[in-house]
N, CA, C and O atoms as a Maestro MAE file, in Angstrom:
{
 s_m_m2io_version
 :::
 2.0.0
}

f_m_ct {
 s_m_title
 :::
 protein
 m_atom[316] {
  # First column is atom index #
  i_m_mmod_type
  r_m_x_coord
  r_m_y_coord
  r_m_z_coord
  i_m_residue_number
  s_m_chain_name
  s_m_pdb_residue_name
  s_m_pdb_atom_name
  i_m_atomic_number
  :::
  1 25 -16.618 -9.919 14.080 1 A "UNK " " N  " 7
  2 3 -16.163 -9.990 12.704 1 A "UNK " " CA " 6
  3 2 -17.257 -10.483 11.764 1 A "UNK " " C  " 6
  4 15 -17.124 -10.308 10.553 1 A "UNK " " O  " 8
  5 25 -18.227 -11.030 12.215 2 A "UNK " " N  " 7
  6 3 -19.345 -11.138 11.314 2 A "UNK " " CA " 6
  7 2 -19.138 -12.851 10.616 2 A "UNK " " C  " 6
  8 15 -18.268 -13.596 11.066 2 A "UNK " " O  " 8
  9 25 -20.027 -13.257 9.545 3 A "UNK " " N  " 7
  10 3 -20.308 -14.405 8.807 3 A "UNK " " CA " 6
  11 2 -19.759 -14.382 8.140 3 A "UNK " " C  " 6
  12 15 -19.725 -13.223 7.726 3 A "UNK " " O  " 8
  13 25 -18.523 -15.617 7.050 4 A "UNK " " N  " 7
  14 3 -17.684 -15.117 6.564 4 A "UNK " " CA " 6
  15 2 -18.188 -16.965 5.749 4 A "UNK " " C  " 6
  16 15 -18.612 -17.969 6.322 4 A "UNK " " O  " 8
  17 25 -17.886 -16.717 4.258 5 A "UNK " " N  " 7
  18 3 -17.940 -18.074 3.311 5 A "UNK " " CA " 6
  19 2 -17.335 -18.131 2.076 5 A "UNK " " C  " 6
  20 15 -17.685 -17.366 1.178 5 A "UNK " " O  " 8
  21 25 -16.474 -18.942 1.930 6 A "UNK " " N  " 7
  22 3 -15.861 -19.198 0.751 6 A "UNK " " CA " 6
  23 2 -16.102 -19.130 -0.386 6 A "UNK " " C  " 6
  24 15 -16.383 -20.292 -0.678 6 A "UNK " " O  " 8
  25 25 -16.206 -18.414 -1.450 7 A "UNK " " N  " 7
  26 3 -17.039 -17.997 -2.703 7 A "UNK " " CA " 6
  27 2 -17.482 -19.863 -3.469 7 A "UNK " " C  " 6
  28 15 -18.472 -20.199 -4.120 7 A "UNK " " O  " 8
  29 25 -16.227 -20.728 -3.001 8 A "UNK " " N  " 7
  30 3 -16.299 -21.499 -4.113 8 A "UNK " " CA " 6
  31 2 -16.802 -23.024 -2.994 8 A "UNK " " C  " 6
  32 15 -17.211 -24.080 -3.475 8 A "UNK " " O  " 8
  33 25 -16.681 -22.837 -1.903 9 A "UNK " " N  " 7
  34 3 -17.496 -23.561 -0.752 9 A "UNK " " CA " 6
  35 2 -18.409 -23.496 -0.239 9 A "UNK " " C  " 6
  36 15 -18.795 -22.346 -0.028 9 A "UNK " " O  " 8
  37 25 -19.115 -24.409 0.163 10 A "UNK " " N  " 7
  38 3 -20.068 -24.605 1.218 10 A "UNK " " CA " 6
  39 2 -19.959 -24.322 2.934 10 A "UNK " " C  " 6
  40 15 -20.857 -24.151 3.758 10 A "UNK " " O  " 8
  41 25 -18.936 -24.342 3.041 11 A "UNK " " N  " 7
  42 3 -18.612 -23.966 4.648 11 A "UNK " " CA " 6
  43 2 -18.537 -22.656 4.495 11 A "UNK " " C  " 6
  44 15 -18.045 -21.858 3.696 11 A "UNK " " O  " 8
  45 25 -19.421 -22.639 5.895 12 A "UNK " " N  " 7
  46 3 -19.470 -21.063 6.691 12 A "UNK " " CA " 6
  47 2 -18.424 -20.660 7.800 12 A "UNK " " C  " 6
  48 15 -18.318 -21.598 8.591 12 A "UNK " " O  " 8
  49 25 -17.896 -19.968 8.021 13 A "UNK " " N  " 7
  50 3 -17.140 -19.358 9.622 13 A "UNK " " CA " 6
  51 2 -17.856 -18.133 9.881 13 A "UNK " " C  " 6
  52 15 -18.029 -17.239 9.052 13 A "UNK " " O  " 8
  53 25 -18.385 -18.138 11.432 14 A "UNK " " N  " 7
  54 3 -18.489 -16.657 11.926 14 A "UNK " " CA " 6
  55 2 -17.663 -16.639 13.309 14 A "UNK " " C  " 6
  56 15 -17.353 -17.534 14.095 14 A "UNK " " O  " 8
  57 25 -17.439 -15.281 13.283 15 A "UNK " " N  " 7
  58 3 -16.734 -15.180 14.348 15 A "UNK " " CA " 6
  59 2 -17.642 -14.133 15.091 15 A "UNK " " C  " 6
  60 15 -17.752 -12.958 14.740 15 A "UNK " " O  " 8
  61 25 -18.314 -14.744 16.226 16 A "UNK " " N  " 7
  62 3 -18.864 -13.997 17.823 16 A "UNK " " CA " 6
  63 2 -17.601 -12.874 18.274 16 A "UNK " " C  " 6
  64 15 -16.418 -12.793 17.946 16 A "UNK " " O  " 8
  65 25 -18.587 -11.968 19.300 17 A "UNK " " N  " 7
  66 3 -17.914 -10.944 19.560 17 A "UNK " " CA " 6
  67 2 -17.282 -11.132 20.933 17 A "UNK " " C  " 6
  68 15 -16.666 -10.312 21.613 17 A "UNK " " O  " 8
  69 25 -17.651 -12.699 21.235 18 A "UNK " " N  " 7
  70 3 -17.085 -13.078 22.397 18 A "UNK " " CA " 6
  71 2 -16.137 -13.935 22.599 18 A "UNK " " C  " 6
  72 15 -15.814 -14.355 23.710 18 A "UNK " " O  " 8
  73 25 -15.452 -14.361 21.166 19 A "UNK " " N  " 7
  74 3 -14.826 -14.381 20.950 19 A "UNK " " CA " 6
  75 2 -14.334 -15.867 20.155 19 A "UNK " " C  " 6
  76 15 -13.420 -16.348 19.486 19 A "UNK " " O  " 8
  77 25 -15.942 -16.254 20.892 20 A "UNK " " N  " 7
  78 3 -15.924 -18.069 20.163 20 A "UNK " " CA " 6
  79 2 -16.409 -17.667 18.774 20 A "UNK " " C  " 6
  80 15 -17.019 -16.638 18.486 20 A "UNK " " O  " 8
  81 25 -15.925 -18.941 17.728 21 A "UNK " " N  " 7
  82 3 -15.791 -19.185 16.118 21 A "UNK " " CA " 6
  83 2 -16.757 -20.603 16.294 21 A "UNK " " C  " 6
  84 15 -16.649 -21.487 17.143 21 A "UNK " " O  " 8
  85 25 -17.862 -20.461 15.022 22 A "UNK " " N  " 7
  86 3 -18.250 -21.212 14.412 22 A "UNK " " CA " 6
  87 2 -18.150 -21.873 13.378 22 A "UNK " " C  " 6
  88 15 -18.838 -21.308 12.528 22 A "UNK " " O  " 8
  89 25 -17.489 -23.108 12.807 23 A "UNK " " N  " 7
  90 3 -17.610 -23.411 11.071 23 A "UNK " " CA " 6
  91 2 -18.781 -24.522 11.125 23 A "UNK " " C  " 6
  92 15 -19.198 -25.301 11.983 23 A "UNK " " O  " 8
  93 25 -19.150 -24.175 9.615 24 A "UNK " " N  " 7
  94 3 -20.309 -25.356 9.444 24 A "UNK " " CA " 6
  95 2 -20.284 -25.771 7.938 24 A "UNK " " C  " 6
  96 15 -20.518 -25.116 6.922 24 A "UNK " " O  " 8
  97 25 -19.970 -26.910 8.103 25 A "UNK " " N  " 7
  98 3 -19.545 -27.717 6.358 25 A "UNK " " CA " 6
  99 2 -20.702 -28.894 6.449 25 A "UNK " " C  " 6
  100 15 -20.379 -29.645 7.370 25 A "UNK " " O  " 8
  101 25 -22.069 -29.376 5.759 26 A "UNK " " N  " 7
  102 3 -22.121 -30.030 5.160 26 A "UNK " " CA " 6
  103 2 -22.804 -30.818 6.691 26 A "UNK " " C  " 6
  104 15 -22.641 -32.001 6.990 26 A "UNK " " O  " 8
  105 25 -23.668 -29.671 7.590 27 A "UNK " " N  " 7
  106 3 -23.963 -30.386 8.339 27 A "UNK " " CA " 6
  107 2 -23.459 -30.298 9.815 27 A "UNK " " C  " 6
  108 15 -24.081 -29.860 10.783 27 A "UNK " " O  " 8
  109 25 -22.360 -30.745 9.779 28 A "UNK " " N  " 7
  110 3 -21.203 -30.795 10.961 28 A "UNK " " CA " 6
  111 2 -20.742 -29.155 11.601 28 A "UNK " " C  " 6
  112 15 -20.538 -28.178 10.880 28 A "UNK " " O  " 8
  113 25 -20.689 -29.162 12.445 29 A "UNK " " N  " 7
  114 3 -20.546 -27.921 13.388 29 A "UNK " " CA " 6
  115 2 -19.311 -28.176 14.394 29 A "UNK " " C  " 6
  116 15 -19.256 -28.836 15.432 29 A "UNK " " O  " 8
  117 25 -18.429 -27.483 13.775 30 A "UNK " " N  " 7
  118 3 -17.065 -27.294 15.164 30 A "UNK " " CA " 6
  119 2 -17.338 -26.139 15.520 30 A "UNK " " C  " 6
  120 15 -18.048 -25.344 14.903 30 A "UNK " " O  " 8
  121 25 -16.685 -25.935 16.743 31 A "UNK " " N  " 7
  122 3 -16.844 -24.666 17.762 31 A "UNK " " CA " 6
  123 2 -15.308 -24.351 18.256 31 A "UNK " " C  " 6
  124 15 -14.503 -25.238 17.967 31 A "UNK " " O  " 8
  125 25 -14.926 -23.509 18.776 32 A "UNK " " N  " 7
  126 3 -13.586 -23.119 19.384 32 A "UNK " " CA " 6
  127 2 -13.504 -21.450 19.551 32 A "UNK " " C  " 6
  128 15 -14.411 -20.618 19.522 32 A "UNK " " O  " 8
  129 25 -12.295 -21.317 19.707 33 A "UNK " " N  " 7
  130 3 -12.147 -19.812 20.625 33 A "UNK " " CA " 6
  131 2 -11.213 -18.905 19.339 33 A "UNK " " C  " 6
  132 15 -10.896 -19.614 18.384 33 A "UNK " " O  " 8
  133 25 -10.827 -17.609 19.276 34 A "UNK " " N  " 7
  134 3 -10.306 -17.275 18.105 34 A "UNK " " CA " 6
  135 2 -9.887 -16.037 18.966 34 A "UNK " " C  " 6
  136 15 -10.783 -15.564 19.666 34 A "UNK " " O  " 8
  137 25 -8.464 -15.351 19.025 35 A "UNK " " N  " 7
  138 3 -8.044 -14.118 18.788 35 A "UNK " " CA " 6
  139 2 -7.554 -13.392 18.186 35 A "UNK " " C  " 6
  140 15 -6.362 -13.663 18.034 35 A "UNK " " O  " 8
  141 25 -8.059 -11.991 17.424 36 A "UNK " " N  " 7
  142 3 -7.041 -11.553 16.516 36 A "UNK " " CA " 6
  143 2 -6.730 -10.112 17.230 36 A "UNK " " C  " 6
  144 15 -7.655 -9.633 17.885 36 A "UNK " " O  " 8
  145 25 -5.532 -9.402 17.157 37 A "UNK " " N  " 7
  146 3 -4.440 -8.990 17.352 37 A "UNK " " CA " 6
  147 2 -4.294 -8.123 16.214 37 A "UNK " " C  " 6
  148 15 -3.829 -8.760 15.269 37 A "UNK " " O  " 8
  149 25 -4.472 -7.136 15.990 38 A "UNK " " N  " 7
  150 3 -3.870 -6.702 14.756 38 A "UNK " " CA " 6
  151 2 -4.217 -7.265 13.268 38 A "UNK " " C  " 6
  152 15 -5.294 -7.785 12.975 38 A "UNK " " O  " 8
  153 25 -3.377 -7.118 12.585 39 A "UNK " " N  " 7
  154 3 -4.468 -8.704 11.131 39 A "UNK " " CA " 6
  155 2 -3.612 -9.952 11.752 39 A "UNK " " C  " 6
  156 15 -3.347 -10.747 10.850 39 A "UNK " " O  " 8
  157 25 -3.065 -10.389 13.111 40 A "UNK " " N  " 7
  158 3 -2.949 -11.361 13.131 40 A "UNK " " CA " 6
  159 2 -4.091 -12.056 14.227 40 A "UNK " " C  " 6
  160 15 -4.470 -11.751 15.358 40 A "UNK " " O  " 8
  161 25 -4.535 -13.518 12.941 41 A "UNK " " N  " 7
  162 3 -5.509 -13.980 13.667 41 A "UNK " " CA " 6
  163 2 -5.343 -15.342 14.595 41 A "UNK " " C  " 6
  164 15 -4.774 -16.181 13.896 41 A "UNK " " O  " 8
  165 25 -5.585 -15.790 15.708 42 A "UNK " " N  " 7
  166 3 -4.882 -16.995 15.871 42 A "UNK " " CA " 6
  167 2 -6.726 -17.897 16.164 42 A "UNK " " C  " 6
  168 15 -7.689 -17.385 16.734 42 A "UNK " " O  " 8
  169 25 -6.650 -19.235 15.567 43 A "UNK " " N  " 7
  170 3 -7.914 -20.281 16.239 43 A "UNK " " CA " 6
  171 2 -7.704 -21.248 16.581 43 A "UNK " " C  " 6
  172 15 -6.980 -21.990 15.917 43 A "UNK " " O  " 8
  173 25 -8.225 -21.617 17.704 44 A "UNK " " N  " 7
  174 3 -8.172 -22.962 18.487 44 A "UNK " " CA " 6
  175 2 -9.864 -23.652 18.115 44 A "UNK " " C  " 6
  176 15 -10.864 -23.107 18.583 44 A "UNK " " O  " 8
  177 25 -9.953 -24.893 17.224 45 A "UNK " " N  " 7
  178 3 -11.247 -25.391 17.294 45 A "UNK " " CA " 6
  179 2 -11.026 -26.838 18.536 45 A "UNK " " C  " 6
  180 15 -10.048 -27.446 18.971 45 A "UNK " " O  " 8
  181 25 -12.392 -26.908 18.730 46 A "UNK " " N  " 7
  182 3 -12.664 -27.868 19.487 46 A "UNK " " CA " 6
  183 2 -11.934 -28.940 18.986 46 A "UNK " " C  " 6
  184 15 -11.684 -28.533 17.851 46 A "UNK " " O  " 8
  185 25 -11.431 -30.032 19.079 47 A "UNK " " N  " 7
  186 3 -10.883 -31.525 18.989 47 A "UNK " " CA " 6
  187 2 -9.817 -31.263 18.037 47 A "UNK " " C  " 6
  188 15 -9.176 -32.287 17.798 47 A "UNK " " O  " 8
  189 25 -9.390 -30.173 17.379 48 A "UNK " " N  " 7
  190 3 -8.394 -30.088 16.558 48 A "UNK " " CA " 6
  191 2 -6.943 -29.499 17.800 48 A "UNK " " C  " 6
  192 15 -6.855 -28.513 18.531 48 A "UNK " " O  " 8
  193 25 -6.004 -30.679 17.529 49 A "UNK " " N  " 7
  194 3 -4.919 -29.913 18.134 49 A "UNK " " CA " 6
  195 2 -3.694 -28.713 18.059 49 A "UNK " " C  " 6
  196 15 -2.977 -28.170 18.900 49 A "UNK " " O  " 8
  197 25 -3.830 -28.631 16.860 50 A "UNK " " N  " 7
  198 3 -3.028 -27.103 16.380 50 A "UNK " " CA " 6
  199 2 -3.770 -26.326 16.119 50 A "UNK " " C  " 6
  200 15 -4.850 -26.413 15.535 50 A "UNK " " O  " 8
  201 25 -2.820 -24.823 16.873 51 A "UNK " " N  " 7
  202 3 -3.777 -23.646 16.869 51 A "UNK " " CA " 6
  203 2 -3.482 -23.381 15.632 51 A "UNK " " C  " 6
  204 15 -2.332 -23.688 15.320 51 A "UNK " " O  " 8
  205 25 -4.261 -22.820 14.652 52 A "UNK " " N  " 7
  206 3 -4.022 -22.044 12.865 52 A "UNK " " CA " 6
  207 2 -3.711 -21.072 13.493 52 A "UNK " " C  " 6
  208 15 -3.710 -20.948 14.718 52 A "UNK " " O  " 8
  209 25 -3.361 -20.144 12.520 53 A "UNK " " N  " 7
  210 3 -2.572 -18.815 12.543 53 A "UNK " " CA " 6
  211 2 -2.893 -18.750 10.855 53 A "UNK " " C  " 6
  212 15 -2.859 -19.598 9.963 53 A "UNK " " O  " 8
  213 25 -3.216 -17.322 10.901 54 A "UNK " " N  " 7
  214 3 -2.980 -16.455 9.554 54 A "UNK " " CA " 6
  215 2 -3.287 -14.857 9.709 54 A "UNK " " C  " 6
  216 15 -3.905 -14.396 10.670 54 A "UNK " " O  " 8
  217 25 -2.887 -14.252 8.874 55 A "UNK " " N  " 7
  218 3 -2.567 -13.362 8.814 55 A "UNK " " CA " 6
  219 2 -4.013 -12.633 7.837 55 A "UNK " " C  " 6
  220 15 -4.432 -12.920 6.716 55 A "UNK " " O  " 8
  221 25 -4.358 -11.870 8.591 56 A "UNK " " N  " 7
  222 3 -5.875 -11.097 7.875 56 A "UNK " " CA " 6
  223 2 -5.953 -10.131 7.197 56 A "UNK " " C  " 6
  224 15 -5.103 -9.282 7.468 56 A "UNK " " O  " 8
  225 25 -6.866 -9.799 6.128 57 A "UNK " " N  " 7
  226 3 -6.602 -8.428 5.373 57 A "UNK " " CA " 6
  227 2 -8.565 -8.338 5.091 57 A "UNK " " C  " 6
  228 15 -9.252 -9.095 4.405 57 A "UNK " " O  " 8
  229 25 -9.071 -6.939 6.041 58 A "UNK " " N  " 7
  230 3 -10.010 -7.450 5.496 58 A "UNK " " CA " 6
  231 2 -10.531 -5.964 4.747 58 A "UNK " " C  " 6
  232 15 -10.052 -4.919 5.187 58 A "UNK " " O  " 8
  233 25 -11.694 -5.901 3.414 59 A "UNK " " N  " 7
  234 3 -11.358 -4.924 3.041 59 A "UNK " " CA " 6
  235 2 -13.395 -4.812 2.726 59 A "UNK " " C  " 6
  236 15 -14.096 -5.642 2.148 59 A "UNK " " O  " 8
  237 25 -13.771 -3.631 3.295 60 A "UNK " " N  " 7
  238 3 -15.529 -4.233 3.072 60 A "UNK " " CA " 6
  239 2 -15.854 -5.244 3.156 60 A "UNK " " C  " 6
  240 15 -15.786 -5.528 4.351 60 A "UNK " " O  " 8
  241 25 -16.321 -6.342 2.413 61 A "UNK " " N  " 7
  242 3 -17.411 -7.811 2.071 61 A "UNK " " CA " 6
  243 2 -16.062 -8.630 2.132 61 A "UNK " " C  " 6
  244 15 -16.112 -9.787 2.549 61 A "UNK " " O  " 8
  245 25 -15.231 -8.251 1.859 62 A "UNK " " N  " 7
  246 3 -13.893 -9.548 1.318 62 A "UNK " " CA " 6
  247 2 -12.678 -9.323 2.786 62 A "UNK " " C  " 6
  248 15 -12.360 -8.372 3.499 62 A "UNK " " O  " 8
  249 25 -12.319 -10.671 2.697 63 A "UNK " " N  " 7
  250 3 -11.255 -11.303 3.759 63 A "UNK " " CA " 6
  251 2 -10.691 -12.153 3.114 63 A "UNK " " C  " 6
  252 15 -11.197 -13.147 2.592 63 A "UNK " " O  " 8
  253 25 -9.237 -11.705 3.104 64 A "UNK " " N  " 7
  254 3 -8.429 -13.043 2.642 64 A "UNK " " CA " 6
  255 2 -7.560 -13.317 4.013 64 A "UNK " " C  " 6
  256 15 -7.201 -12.373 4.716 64 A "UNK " " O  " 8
  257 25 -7.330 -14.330 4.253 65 A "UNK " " N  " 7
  258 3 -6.681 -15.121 5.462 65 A "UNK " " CA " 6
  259 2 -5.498 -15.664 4.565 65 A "UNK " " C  " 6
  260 15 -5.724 -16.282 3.526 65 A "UNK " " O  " 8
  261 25 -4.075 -15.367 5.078 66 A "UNK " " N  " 7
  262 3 -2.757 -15.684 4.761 66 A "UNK " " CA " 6
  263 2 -2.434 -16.783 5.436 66 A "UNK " " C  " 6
  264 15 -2.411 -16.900 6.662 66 A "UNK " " O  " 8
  265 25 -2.160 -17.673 4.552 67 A "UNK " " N  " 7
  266 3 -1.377 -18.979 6.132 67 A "UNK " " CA " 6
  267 2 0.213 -19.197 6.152 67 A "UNK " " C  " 6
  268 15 0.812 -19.103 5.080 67 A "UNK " " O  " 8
  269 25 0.961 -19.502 7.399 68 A "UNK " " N  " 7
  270 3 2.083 -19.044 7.490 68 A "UNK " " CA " 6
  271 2 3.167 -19.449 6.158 68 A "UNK " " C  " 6
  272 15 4.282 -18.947 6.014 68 A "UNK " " O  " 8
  273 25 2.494 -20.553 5.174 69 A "UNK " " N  " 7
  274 3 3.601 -21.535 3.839 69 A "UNK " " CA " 6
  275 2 2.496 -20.151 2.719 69 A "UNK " " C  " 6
  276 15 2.299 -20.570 1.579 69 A "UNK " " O  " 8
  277 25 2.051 -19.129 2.923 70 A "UNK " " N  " 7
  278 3 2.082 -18.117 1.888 70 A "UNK " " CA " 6
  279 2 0.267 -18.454 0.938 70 A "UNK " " C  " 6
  280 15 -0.346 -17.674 0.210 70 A "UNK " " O  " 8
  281 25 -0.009 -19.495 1.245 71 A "UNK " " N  " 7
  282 3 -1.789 -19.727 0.807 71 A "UNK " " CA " 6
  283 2 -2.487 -19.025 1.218 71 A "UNK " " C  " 6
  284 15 -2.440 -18.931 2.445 71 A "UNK " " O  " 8
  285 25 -3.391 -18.247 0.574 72 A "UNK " " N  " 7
  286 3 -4.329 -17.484 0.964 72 A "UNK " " CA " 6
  287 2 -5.693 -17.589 0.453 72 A "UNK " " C  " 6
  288 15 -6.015 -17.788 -0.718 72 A "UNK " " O  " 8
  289 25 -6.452 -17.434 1.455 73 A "UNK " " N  " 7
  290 3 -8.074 -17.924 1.182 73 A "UNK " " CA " 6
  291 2 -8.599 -16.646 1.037 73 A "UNK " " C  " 6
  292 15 -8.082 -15.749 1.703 73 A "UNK " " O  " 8
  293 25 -9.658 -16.354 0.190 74 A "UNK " " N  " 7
  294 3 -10.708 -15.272 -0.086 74 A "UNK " " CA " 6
  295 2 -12.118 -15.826 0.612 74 A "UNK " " C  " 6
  296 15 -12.637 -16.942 0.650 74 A "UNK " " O  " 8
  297 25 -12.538 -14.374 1.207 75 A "UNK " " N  " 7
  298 3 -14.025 -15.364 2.113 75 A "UNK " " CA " 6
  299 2 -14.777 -14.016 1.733 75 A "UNK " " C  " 6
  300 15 -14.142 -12.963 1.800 75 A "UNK " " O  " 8
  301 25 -16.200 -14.012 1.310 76 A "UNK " " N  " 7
  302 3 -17.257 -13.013 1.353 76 A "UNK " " CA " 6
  303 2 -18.053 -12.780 2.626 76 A "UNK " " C  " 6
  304 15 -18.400 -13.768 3.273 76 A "UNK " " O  " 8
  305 25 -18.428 -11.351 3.114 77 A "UNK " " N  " 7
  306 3 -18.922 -11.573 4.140 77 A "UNK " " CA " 6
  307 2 -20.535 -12.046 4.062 77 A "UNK " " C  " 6
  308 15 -20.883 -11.368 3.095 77 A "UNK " " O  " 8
  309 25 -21.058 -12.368 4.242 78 A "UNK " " N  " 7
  310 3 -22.560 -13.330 4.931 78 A "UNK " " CA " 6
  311 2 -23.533 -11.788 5.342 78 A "UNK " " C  " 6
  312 15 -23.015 -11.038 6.169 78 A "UNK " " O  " 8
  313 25 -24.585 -11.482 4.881 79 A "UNK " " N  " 7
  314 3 -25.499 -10.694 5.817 79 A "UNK " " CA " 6
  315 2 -26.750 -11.694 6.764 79 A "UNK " " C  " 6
  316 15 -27.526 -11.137 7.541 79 A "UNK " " O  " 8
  :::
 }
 m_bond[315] {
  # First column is bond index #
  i_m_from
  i_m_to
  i_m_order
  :::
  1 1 2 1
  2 2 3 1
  3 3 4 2
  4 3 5 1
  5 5 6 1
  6 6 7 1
  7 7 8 2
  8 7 9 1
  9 9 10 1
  10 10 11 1
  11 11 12 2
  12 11 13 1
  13 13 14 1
  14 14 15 1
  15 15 16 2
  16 15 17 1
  17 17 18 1
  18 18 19 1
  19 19 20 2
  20 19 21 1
  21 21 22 1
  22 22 23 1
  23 23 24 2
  24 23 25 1
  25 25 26 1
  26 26 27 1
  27 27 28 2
  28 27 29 1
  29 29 30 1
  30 30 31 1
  31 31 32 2
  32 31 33 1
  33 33 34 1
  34 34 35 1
  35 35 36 2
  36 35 37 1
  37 37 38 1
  38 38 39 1
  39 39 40 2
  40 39 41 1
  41 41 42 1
  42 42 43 1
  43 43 44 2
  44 43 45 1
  45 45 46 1
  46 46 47 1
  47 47 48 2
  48 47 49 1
  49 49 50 1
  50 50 51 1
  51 51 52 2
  52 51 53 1
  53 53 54 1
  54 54 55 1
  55 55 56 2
  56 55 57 1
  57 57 58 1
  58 58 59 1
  59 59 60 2
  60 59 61 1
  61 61 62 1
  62 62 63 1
  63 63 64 2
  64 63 65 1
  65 65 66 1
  66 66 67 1
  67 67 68 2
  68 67 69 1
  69 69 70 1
  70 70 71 1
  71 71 72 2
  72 71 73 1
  73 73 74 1
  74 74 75 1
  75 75 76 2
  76 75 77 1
  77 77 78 1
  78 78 79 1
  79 79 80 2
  80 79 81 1
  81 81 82 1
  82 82 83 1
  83 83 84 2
  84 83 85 1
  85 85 86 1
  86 86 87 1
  87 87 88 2
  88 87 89 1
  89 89 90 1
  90 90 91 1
  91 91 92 2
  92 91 93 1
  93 93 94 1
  94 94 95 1
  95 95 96 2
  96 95 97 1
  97 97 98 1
  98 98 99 1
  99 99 100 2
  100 99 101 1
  101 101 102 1
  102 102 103 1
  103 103 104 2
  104 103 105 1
  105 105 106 1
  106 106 107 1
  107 107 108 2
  108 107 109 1
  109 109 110 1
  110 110 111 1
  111 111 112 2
  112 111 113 1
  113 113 114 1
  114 114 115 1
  115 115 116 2
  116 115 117 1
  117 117 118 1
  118 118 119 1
  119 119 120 2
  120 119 121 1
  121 121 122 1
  122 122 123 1
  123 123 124 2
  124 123 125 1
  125 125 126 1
  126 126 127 1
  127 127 128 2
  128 127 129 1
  129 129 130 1
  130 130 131 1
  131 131 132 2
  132 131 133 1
  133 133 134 1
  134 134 135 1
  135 135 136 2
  136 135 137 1
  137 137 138 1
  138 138 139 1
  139 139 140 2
  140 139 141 1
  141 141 142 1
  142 142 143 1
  143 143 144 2
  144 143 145 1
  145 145 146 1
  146 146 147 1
  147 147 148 2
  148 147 149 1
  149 149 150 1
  150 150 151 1
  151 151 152 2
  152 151 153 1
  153 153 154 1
  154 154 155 1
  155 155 156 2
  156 155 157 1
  157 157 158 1
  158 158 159 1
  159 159 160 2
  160 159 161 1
  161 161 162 1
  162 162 163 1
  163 163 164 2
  164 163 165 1
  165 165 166 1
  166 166 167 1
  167 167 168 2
  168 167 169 1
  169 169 170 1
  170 170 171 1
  171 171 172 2
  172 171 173 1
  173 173 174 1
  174 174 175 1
  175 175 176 2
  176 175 177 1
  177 177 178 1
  178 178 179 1
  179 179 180 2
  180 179 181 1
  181 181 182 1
  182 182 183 1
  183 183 184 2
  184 183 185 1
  185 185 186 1
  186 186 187 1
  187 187 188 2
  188 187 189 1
  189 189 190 1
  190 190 191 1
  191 191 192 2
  192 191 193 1
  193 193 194 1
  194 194 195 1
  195 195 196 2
  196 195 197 1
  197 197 198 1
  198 198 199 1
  199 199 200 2
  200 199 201 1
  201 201 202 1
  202 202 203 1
  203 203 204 2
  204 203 205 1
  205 205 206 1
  206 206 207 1
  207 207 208 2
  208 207 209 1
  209 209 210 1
  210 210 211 1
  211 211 212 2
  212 211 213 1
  213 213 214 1
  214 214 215 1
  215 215 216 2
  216 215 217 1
  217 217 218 1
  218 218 219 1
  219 219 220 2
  220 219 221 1
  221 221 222 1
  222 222 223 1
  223 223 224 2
  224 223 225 1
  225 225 226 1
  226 226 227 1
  227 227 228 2
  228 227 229 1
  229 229 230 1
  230 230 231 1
  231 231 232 2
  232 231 233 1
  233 233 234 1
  234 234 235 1
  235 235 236 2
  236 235 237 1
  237 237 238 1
  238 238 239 1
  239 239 240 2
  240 239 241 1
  241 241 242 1
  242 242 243 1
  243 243 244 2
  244 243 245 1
  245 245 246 1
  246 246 247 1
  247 247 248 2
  248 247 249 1
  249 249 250 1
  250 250 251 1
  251 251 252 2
  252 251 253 1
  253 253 254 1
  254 254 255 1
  255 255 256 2
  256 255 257 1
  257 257 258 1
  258 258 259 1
  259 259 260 2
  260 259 261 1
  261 261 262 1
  262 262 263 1
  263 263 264 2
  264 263 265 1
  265 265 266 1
  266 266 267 1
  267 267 268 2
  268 267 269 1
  269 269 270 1
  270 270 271 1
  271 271 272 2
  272 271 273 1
  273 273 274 1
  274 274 275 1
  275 275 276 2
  276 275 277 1
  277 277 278 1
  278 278 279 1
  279 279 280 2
  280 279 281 1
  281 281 282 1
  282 282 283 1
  283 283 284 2
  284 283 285 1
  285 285 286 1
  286 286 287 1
  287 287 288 2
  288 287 289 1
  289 289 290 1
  290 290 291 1
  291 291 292 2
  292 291 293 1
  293 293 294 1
  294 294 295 1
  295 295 296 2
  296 295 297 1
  297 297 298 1
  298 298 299 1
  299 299 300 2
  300 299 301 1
  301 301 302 1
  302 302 303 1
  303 303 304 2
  304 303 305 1
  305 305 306 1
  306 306 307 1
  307 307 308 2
  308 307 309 1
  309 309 310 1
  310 310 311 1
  311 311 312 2
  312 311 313 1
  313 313 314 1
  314 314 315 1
  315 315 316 2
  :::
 }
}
């Protein structure tokens, strides 16, 4: 899925084709595992105990991620 960053943030996410996810805010680096399914995406990060879930739409450069209370994030893709 490629490098993915918040227009109005500093944190990065990429997602490997193997299936592990990277974020990086400000320094700090979590790691964890990610499957998506259809546009549904599910992630498990390292030391965090709930898996996220949202729902994906991705369209060229842009991804918005749905979360299950209806918030949705816009992310640009990274070259």
């Amino acid at each position: 899925m490629g490098r993915w960053k918040e227009p109005s943030a500093a944190e990065t996410t990429e997602f490997h084709a193997d299936g592990t996810v990277t974020e990086r805010s400000g320094g700090e680096t979590i790691r964890g595992r990610y499957v998506l399914a259809g546009d549904n995406l599910k992630i498990n990060l390292d030391g965090v105990a709930d898996e996220l879930s949202f729902i994906v739409t991705v369209k060229g450069d842009r991804m918005d991620m749905k979360e299950p209370d209806g918030r949705s994030t816009h992310y640009e893709k990274l070259n």
